[in-house]
PDB file as gemmi writes it, atoms N, CA and C in Angstrom:
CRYST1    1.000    1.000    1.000  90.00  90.00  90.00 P 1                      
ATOM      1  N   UNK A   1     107.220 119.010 112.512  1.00  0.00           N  
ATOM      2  CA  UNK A   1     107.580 117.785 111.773  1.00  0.00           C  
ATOM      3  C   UNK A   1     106.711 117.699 110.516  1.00  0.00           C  
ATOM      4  N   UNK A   2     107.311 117.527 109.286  1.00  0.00           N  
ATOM      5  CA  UNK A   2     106.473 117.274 108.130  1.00  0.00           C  
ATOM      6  C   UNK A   2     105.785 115.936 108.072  1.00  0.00           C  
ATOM      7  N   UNK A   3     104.424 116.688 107.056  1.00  0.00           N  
ATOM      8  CA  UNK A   3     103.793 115.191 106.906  1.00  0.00           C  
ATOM      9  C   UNK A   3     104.890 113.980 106.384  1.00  0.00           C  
ATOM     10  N   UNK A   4     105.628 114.243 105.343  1.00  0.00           N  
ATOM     11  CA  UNK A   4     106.390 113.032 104.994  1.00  0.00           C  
ATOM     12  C   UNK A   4     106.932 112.612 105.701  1.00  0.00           C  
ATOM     13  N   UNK A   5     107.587 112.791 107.041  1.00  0.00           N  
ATOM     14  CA  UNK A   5     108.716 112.440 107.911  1.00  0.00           C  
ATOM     15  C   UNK A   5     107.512 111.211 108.904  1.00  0.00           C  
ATOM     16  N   UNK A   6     106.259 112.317 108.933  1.00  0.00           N  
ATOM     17  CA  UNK A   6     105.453 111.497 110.262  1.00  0.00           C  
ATOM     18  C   UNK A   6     104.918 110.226 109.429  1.00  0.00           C  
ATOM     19  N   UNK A   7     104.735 110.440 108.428  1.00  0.00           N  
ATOM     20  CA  UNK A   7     103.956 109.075 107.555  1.00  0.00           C  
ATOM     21  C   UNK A   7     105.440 107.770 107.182  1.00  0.00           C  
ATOM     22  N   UNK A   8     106.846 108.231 107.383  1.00  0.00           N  
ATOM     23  CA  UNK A   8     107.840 107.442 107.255  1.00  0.00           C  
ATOM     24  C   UNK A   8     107.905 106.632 108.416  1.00  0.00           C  
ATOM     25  N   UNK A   9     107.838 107.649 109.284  1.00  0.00           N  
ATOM     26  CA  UNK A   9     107.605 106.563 110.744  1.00  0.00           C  
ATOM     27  C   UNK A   9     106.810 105.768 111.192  1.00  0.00           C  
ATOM     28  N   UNK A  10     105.180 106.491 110.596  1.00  0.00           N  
ATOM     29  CA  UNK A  10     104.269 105.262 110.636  1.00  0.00           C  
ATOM     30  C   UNK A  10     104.199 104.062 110.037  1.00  0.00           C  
ATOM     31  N   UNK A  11     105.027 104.502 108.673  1.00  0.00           N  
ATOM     32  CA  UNK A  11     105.209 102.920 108.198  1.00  0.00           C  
ATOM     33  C   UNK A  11     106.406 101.930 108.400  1.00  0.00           C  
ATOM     34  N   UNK A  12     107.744 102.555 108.846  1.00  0.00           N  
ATOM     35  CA  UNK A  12     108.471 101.779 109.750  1.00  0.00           C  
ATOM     36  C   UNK A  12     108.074 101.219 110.764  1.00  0.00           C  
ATOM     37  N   UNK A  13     106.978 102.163 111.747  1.00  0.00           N  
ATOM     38  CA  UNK A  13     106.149 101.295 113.104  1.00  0.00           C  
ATOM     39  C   UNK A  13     105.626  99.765 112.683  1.00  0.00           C  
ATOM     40  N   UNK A  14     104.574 100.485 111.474  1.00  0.00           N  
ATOM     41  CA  UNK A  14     103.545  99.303 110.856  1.00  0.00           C  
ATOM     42  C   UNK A  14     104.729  97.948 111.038  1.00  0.00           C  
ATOM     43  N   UNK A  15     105.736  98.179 109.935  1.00  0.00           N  
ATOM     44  CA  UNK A  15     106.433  97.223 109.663  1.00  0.00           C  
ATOM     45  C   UNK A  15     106.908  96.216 110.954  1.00  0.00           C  
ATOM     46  N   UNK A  16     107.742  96.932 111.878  1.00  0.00           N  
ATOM     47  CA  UNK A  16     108.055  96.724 112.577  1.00  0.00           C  
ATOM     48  C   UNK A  16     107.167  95.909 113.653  1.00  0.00           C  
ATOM     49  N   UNK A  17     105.798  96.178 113.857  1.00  0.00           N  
ATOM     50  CA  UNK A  17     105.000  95.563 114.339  1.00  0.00           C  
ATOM     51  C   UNK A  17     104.614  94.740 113.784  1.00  0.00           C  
ATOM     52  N   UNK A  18     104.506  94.422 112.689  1.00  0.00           N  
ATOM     53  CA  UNK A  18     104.226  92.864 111.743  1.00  0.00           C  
ATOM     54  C   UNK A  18     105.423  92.337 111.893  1.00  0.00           C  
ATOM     55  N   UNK A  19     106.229  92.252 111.737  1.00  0.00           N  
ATOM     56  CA  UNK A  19     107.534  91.029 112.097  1.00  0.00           C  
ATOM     57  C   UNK A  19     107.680  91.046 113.950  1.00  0.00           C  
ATOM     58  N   UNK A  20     107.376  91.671 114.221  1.00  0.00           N  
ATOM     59  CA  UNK A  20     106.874  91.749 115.974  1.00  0.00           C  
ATOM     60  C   UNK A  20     105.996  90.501 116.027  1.00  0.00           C  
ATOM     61  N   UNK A  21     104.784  90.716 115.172  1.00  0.00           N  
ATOM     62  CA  UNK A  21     103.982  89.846 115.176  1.00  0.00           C  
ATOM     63  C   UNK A  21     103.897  88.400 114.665  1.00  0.00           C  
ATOM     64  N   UNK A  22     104.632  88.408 113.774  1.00  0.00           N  
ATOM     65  CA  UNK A  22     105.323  86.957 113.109  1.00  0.00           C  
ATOM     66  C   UNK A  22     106.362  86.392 113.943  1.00  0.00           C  
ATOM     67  N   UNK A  23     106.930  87.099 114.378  1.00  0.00           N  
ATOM     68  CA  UNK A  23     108.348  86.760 115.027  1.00  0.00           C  
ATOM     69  C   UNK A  23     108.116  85.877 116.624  1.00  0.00           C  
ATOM     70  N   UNK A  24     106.977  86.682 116.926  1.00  0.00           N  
ATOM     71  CA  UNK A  24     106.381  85.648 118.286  1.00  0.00           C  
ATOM     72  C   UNK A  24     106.596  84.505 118.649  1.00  0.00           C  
ATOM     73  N   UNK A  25     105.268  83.933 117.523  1.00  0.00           N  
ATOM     74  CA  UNK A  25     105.166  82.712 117.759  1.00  0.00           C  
ATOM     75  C   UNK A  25     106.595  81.689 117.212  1.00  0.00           C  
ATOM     76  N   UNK A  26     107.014  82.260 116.160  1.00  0.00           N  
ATOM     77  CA  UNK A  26     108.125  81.763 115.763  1.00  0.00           C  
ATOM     78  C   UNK A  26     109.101  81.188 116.988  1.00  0.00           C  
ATOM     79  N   UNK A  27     109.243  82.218 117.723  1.00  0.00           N  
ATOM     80  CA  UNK A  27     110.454  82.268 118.615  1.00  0.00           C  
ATOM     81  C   UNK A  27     109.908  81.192 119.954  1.00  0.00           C  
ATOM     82  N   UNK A  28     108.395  81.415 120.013  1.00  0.00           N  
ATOM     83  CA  UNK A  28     107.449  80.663 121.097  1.00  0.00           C  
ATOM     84  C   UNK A  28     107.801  79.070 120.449  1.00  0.00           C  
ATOM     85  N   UNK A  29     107.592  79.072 118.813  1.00  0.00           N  
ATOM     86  CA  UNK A  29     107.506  77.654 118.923  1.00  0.00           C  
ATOM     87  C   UNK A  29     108.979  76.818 118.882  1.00  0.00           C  
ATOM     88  N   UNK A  30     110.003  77.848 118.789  1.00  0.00           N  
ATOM     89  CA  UNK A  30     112.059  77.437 118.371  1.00  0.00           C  
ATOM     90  C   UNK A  30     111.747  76.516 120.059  1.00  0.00           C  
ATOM     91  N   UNK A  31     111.400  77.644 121.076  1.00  0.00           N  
ATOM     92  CA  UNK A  31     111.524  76.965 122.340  1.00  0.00           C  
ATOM     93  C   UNK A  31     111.043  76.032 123.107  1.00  0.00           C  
ATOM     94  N   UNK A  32     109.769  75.525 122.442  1.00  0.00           N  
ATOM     95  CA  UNK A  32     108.611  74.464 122.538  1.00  0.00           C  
ATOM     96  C   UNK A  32     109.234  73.002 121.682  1.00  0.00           C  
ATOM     97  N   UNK A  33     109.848  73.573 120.995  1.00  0.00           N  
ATOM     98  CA  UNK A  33     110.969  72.169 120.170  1.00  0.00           C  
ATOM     99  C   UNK A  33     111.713  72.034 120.448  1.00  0.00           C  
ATOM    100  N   UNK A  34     112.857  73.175 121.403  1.00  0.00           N  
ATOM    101  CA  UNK A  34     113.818  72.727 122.032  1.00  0.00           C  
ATOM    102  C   UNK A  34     113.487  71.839 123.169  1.00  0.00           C  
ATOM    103  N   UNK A  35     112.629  72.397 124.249  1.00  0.00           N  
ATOM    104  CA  UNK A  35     112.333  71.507 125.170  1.00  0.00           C  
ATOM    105  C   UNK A  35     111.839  70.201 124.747  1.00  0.00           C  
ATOM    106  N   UNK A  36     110.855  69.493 123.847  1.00  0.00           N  
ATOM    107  CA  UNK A  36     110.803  68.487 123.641  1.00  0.00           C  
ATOM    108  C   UNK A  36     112.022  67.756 122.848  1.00  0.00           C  
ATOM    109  N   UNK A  37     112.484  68.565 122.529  1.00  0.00           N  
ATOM    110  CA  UNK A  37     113.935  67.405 121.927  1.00  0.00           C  
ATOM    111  C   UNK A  37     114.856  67.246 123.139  1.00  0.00           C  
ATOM    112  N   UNK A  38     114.738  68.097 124.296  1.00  0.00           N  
ATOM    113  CA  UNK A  38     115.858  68.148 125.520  1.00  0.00           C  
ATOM    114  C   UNK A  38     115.360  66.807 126.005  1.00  0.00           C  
ATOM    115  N   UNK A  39     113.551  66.547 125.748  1.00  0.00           N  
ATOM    116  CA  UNK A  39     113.033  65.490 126.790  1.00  0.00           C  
ATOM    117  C   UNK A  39     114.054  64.173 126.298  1.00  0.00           C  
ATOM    118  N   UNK A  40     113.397  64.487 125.051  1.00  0.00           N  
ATOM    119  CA  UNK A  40     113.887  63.485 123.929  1.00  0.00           C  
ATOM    120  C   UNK A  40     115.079  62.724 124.040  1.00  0.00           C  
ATOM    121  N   UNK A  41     116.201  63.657 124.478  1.00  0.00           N  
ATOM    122  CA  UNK A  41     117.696  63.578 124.322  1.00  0.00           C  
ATOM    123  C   UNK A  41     118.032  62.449 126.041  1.00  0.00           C  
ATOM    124  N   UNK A  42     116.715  63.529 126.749  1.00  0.00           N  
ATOM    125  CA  UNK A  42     117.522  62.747 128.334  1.00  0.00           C  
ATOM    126  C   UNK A  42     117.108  61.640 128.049  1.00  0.00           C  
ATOM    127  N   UNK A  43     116.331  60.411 127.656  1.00  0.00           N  
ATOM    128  CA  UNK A  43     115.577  59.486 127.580  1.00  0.00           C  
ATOM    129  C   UNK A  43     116.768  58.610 127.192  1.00  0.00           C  
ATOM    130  N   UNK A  44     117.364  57.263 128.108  1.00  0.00           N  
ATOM    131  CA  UNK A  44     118.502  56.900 127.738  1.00  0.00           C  
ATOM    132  C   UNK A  44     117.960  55.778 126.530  1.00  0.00           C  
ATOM    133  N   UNK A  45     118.968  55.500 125.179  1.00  0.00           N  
ATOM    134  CA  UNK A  45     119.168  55.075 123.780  1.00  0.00           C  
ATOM    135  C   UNK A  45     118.363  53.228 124.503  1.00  0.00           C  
ATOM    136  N   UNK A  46     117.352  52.637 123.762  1.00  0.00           N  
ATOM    137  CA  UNK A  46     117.655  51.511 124.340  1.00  0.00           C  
ATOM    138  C   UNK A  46     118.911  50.336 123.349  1.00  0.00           C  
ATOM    139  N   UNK A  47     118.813  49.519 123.759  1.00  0.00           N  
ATOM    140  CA  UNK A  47     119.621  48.837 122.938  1.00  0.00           C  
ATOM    141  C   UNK A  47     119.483  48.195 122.083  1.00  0.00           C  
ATOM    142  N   UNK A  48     119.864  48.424 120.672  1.00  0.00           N  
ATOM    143  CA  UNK A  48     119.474  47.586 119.538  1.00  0.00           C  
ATOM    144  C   UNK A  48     119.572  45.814 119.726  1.00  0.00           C  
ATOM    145  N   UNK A  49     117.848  45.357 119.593  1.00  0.00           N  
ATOM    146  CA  UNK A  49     118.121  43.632 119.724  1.00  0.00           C  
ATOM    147  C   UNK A  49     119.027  43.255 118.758  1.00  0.00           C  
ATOM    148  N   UNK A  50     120.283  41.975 119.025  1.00  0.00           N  
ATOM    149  CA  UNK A  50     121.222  41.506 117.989  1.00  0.00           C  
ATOM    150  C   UNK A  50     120.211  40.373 117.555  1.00  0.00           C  
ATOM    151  N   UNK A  51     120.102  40.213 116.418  1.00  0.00           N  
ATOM    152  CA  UNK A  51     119.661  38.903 115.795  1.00  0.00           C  
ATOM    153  C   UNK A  51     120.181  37.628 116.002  1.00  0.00           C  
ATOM    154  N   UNK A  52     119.659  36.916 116.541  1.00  0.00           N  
ATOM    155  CA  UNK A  52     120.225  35.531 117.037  1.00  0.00           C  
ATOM    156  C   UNK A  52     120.684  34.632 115.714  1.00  0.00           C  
TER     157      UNK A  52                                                      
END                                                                             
């Protein structure tokens, strides 16, 4: 395998492991907001007071 081929792959890896690494928490925090908006959602509406 040539050097150029092995140094193409190392930097596709690199890459690939930095949006690996960004992509984490991202995805950790999509699901940490879904569940609190699920809480959110079950919590029944109360009722707007009518002004007397």
């Amino acid at each position: 395998m040539s050097l150029k081929k092995i140094n193409t792959l190392l930097a596709a890896a690199f890459i690939l492991f930095i949006l690996g690494l960004t992509a984490t928490p991202m995805v950790v925090n999509g699901l940490l907001i879904m569940r609190v908006t699920r809480k959110v959602a079950a919590v029944p509406a109360r009722p707007v007071p009518q002004p007397a």
